[in-house]
C-alpha positions as CSV (number, residue, x, y, z in Angstrom):
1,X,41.5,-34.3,67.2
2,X,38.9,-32.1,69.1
3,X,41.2,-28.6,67.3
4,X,40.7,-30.3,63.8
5,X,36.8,-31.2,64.4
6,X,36.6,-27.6,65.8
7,X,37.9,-25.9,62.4
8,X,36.5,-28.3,60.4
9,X,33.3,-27.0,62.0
10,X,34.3,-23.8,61.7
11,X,35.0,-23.9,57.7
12,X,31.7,-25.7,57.1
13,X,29.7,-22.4,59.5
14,X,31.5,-20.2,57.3
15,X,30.8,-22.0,54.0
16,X,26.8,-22.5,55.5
17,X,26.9,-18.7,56.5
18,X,28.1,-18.0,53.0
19,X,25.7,-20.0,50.9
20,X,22.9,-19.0,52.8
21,X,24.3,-15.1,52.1
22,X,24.6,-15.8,48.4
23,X,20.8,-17.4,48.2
24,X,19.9,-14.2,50.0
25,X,21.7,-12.2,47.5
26,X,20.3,-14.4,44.1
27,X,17.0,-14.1,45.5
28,X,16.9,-10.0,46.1
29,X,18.0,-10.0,42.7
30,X,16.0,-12.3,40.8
31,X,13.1,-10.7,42.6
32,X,14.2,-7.4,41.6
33,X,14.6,-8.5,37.5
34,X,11.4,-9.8,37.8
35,X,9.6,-6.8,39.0
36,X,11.6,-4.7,36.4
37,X,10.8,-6.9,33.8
38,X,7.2,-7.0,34.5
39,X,7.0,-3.3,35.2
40,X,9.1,-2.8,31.8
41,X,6.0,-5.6,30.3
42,X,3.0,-3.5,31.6
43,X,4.8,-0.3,30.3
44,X,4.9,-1.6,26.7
45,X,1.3,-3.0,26.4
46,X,0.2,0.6,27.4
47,X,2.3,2.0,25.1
48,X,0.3,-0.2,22.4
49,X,-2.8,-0.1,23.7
50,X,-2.3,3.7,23.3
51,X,-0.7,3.6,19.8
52,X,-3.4,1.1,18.7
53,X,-6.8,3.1,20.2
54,X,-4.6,6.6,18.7
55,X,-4.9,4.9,15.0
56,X,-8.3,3.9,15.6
57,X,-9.1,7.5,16.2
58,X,-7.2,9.0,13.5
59,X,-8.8,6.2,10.7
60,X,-12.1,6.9,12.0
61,X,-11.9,10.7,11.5
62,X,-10.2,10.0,8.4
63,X,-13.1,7.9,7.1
64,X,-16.1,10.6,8.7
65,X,-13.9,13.7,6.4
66,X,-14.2,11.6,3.5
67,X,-17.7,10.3,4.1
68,X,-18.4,14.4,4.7
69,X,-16.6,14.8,1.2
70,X,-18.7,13.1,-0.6
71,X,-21.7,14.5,1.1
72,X,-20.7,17.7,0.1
73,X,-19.7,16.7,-3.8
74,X,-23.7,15.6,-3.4
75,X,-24.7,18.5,-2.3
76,X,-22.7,20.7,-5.1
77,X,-24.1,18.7,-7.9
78,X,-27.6,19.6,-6.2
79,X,-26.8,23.3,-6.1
80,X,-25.8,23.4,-9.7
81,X,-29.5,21.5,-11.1
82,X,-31.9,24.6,-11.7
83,X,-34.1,25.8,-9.6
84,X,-36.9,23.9,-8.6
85,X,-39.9,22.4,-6.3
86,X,-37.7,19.2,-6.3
87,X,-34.0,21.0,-5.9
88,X,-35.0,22.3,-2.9
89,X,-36.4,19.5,-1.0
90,X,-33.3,17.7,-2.1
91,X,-31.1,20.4,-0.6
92,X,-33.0,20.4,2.4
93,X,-32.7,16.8,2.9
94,X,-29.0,17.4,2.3
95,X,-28.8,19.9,4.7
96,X,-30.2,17.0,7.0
97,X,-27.7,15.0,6.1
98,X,-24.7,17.3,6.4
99,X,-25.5,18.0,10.2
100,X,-25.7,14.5,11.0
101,X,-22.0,14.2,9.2
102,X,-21.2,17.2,11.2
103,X,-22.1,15.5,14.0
104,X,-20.3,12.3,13.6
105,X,-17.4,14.4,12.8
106,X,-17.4,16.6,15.8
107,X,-17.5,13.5,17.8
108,X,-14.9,11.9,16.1
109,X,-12.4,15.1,16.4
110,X,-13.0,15.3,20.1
111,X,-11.8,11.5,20.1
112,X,-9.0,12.6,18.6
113,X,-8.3,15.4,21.2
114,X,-8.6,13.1,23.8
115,X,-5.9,10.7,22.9
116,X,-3.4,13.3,21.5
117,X,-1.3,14.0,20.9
118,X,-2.4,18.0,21.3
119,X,-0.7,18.5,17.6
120,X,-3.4,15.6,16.1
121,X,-5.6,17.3,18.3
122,X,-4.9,20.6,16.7
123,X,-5.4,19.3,13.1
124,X,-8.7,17.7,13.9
125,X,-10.3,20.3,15.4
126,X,-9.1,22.5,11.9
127,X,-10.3,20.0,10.0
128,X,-13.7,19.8,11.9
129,X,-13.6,23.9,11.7
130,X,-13.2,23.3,7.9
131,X,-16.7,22.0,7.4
132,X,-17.8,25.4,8.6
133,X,-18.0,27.2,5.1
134,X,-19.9,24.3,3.7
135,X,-23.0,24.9,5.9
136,X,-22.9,28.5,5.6
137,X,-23.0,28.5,2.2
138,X,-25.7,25.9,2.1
139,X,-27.9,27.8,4.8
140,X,-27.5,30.7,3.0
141,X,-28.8,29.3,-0.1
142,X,-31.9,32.0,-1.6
143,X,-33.9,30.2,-5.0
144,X,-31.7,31.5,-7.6
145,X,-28.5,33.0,-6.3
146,X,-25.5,31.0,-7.4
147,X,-23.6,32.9,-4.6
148,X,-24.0,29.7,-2.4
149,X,-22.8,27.6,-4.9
150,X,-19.6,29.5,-5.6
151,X,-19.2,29.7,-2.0
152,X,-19.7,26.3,-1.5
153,X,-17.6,25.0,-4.3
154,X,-14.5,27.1,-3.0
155,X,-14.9,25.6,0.6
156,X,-13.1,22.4,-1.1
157,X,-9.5,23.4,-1.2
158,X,-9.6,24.3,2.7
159,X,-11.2,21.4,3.4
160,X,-8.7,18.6,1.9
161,X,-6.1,20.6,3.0
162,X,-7.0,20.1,6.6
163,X,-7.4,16.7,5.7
164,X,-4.1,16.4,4.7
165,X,-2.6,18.7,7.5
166,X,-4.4,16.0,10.1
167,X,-2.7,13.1,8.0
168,X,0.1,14.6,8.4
169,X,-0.3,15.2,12.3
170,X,-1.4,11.9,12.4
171,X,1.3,10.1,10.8
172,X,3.6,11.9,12.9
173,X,2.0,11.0,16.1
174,X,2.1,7.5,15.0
175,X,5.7,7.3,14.3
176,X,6.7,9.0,17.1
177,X,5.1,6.2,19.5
């Protein structure tokens, strides 16, 4: 009797020794799959936190170029009324205007540069270069010359095309996240 309660005591160390080994085991990997999936969790709300303040920046550069667009149609209808008293406080209000825009655009753009990616960046800071020959040809505006307006009127095409180049970027940015 004592060398059966002996391996029967035996078995049941073992099968303790074993159990406890296998808990020990479960544990270190439940543990780790919890940690990966919470590391894997945090990863992915980055990720859209990222994506989501990226195509807040790209709208809201989006929505200054056009607000700057129509700005600038404003200011081209101005340049072609004749000259006046009243044409040019009107442009110099404009001119007001437009460096505010400017402004709000510049700002805009360097939101852009900061969350990337550096090709967005690249075709924000084009478009924002685009406004450029707008002022200039607005500063530059002597009673009676139509010089300005000519110049100004051909500053369009380079501008929407840097708009279009930054959708571009943008939408490729966005996909790509």
């Amino acid at each position: 009797m004592g060398d059966s309660t002996w391996w029967t005591l035996a078995i049941a160390a073992v099968t303790g020794g074993t159990a406890v080994l296998s808990s020990w085991v479960t544990s270190r990997g439940s543990a780790r799959a919890a940690r990966l999936q919470a590391e894997i969790g945090a990863r992915s709300q980055r990720a859209e936190r990222l994506r989501e303040s990226r195509r807040t920046a790209y709208l809201d550069l989006i929505e200054q170029a056009h607000r700057m667009g129509e700005l600038f149609w404003e200011i081209s209808a101005t340049l072609r009324t004749p000259d006046s008293a009243s044409r040019s406080a009107a442009l110099d209000e404009l001119r007001d205007r437009e460096v505010a825009e400017y402004a709000r655009i510049r700002r805009c753009a360097r939101v852009v540069e900061l969350e990337g990616p550096s090709s967005a960046a690249a075709a924000a800071l084009a478009l924002q270069k685009a406004t450029g020959p707008f002022y200039e040809a607005l500063a530059g505006d002597p009673p009676g010359d139509s010089g300005p307006r000519e110049s100004f009127d051909a500053a369009y095409r380079p501008f929407w095309a840097r708009l279009e180049d930054f959708v571009d970027a943008a939408r490729a940015a966005h996909q790509t996240d």
